[in-house]
C-alpha positions in Angstrom: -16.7 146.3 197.8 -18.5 149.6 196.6 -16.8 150.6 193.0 -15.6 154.0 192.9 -17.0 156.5 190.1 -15.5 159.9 191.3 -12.4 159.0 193.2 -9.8 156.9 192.7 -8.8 156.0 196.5 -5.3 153.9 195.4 -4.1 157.6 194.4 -3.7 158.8 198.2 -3.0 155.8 199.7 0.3 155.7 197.2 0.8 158.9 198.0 0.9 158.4 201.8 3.4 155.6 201.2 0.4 152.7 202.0 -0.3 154.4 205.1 -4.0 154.1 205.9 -3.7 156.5 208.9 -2.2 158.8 206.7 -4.7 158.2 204.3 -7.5 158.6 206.3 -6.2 161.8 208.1 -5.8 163.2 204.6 -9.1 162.1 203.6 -10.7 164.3 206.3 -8.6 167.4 205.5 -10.4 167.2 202.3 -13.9 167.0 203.6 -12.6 169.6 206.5 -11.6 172.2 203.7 -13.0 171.1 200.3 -16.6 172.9 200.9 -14.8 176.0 201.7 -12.8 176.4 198.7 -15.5 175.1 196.3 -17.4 178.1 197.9 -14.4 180.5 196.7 -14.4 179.1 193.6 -18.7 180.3 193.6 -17.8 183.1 194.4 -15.0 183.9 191.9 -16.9 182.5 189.1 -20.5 184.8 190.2 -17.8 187.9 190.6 -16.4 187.0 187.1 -13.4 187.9 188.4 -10.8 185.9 186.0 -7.5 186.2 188.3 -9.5 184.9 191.2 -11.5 182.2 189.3 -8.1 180.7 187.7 -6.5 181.2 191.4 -9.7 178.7 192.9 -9.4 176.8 190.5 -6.6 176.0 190.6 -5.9 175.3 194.2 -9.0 172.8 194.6 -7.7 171.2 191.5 -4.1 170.5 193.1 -6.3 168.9 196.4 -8.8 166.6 194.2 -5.9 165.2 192.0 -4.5 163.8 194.7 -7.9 162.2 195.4 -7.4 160.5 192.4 -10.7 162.6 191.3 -10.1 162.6 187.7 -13.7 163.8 186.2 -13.6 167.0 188.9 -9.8 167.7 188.4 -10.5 168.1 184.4 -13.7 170.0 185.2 -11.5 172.5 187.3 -8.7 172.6 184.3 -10.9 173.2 181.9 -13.1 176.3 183.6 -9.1 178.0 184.0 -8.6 177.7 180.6 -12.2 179.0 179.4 -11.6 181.7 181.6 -8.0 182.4 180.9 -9.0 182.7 176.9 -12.7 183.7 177.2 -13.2 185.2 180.8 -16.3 183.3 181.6 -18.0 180.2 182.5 -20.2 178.2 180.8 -23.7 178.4 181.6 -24.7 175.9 184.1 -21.2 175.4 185.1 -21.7 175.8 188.8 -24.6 173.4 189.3 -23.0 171.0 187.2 -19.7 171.1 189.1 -21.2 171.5 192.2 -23.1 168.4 191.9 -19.6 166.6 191.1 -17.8 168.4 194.4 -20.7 166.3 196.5 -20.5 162.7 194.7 -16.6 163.3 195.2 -17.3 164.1 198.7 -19.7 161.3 199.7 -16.8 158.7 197.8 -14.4 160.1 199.7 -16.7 159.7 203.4 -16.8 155.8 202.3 -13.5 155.6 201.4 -12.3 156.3 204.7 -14.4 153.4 206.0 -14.2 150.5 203.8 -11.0 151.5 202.1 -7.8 149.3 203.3 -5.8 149.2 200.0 -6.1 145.7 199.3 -8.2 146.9 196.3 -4.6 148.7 195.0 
């Protein structure tokens, strides 16, 4: 059993009432839309536009909670806030966070194989 770093799989299947269908249906909603909206959140952050930037961030935040992504969902909270008070990112923010989207992803791709929720 592969430990998970990124995600914490037992957070959707709880949510989907211990139903690994469900579960894995979700899972690949998330790898269906995820790149698209990380590319909107890019995009908002290279624009510097803040509405649009808290907007992104926000909304992929809301879909890696319920991932159980802790590290990515604090990431997202915290680049609304900067923005929100300071109206930019931090240098290197994107790369950083961009490189957190894809270990989410690739937890989330072996979730949906090996995971059975005998590990909740």
């Amino acid at each position: 059993m592969q430990a998970y770093r990124h995600i914490d799989p037992a957070v959707l299947f709880q949510a989907t009432g211990h139903d690994l269908k469900m579960f894995r249906a979700l899972s690949q909603t998330y790898l269906d839309t995820a790149p698209a909206m990380f590319a909107r959140v890019e995009q908002a952050v290279r624009s510097g536009t803040v509405p649009a930037i808290v907007h992104s961030c926000h909304t992929l935040r809301g879909t890696v909670a319920l991932l159980g992504a802790r590290a990515l969902t604090a990431r997202l909270a915290e680049l609304e806030q900067l923005v929100r008070h300071q109206g930019v990112a931090a240098p290197g923010w994107l790369a950083e966070t961009a490189a957190l989207v894809g270990a989410v992803e690739q937890e989330v791709c072996h979730s949906m194989r090996e995971y059975t929720g005998a590990q909740a």
